[in-house]
Backbone as a chain_set.jsonl record, in Angstrom:
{"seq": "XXXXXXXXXXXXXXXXXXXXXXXXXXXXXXXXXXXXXXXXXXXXXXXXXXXXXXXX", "coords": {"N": [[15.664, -8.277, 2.777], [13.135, -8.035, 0.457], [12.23, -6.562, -2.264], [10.044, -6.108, -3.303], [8.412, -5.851, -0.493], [9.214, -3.362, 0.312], [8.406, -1.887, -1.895], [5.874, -2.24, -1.765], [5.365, -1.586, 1.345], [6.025, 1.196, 0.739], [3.592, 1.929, -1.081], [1.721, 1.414, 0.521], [1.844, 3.147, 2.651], [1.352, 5.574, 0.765], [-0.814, 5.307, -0.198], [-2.581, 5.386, 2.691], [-1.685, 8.162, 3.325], [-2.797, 9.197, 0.512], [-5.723, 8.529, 1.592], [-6.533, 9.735, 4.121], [-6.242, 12.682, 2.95], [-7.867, 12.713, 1.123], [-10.881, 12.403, 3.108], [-10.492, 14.37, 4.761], [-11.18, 16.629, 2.531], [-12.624, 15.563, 1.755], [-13.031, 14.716, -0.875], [-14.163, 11.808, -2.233], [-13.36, 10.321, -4.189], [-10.527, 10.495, -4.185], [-10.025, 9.302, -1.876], [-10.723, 6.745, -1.951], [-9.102, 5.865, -4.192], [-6.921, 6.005, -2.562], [-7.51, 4.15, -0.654], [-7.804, 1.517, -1.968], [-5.137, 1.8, -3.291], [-3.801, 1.413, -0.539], [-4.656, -1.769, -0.168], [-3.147, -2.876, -2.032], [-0.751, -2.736, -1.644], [-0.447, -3.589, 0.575], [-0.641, -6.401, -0.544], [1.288, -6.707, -1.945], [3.204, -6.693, -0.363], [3.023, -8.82, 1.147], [2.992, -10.627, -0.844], [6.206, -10.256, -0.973], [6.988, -10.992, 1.346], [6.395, -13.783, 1.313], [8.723, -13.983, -0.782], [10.849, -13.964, 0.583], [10.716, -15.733, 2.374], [10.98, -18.254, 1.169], [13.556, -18.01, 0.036], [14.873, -18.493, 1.898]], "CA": [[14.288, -7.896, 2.541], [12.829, -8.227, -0.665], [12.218, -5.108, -3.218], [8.76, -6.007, -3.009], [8.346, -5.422, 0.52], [10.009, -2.399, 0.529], [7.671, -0.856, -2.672], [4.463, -2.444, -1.135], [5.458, -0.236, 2.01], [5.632, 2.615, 0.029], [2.391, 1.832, -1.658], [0.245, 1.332, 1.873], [1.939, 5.092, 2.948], [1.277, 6.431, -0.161], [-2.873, 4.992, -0.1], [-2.927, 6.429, 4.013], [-2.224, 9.548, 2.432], [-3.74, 9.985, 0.234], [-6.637, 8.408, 1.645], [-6.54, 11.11, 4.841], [-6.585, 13.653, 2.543], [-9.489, 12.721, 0.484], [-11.48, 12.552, 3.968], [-10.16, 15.964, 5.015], [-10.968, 17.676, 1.509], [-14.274, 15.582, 1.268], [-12.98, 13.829, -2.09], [-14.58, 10.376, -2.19], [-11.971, 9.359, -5.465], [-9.302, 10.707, -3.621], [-10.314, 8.597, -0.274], [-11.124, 5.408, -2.709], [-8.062, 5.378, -4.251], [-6.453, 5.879, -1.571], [-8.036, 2.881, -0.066], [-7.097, 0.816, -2.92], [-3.854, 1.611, -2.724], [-3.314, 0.607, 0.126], [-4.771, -3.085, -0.582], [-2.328, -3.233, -3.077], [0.554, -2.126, -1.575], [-0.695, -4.884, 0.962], [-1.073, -7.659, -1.153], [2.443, -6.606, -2.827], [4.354, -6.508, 1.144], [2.709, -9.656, 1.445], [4.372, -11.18, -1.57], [7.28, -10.007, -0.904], [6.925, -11.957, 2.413], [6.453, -14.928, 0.898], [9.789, -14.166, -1.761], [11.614, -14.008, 1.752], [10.704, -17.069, 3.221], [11.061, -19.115, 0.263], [14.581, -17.604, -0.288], [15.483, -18.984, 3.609]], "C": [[14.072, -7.752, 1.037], [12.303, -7.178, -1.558], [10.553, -4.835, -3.09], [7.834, -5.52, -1.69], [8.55, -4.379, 0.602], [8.748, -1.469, -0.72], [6.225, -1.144, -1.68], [4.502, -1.907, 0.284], [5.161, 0.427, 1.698], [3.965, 2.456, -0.037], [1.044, 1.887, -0.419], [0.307, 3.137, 2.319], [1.257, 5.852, 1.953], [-0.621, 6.089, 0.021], [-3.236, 5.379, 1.501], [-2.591, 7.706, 3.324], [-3.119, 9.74, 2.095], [-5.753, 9.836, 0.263], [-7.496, 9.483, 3.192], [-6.827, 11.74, 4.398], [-8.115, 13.974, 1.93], [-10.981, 13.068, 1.758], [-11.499, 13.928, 4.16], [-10.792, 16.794, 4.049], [-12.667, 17.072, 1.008], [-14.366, 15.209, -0.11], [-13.025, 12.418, -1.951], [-13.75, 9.597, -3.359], [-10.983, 9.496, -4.753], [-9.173, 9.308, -2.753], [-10.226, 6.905, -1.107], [-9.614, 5.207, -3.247], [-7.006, 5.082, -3.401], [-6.728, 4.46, -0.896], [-7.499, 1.64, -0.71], [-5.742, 0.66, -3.134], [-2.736, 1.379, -1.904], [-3.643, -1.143, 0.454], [-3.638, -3.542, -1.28], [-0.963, -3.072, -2.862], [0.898, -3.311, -0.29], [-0.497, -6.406, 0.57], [0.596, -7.714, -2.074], [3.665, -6.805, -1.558], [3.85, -8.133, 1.24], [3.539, -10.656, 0.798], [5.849, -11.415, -1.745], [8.023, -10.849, 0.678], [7.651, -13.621, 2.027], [8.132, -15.323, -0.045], [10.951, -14.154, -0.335], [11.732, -15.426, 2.465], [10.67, -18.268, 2.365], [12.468, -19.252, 0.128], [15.668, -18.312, 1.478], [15.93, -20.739, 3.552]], "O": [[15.022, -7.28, 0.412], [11.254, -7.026, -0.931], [9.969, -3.775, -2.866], [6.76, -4.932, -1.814], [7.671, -4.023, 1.386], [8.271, -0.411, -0.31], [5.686, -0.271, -1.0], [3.333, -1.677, 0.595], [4.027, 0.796, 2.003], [3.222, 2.831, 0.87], [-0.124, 2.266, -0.504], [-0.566, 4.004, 2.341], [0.565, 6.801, 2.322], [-1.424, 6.937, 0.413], [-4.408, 5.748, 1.585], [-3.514, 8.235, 2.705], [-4.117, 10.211, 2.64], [-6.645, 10.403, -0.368], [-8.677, 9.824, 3.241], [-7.912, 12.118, 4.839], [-8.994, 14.824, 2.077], [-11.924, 13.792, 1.437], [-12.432, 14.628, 3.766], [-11.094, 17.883, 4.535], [-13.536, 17.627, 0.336], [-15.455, 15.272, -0.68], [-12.025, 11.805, -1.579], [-13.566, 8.38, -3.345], [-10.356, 8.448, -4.594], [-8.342, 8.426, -2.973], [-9.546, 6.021, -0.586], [-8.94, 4.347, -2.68], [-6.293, 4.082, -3.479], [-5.735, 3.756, -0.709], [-6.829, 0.821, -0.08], [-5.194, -0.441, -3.169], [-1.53, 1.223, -2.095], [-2.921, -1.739, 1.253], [-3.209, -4.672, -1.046], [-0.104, -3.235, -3.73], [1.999, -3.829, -0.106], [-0.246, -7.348, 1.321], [0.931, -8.694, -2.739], [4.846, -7.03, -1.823], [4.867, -8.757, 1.542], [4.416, -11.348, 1.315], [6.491, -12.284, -2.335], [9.191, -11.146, 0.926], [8.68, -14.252, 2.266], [8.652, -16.439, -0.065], [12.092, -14.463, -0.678], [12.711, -15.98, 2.964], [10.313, -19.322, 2.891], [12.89, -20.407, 0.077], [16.86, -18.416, 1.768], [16.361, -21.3, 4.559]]}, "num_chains": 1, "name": "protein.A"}
């Protein structure tokens, strides 16, 4: 599995966080970044896809 995969995991957990919380607490930056960070943590598992199946 590819390093990328493995951070861009992280990165989707870490943007459900803290995009839960923002909801809960009624912070719309919180919730937004949150949101964003999990695009990105998306778009980085995704890559990391691709560095897998290239590597095959």
């Amino acid at each position: 599995m590819d390093k990328d995969r493995i951070a861009g995991a992280a990165k989707e957990l870490k943007g459900s966080v803290k995009e839960t919380v923002g909801k809960l607490v009624g912070d719309a930056k919180l919730q937004t970044d949150g949101a964003a960070d999990k695009v990105e943590g998306k778009i980085q598992n995704a890559i990391g896809g691709l560095k897998d199946a290239v590597k095959k």
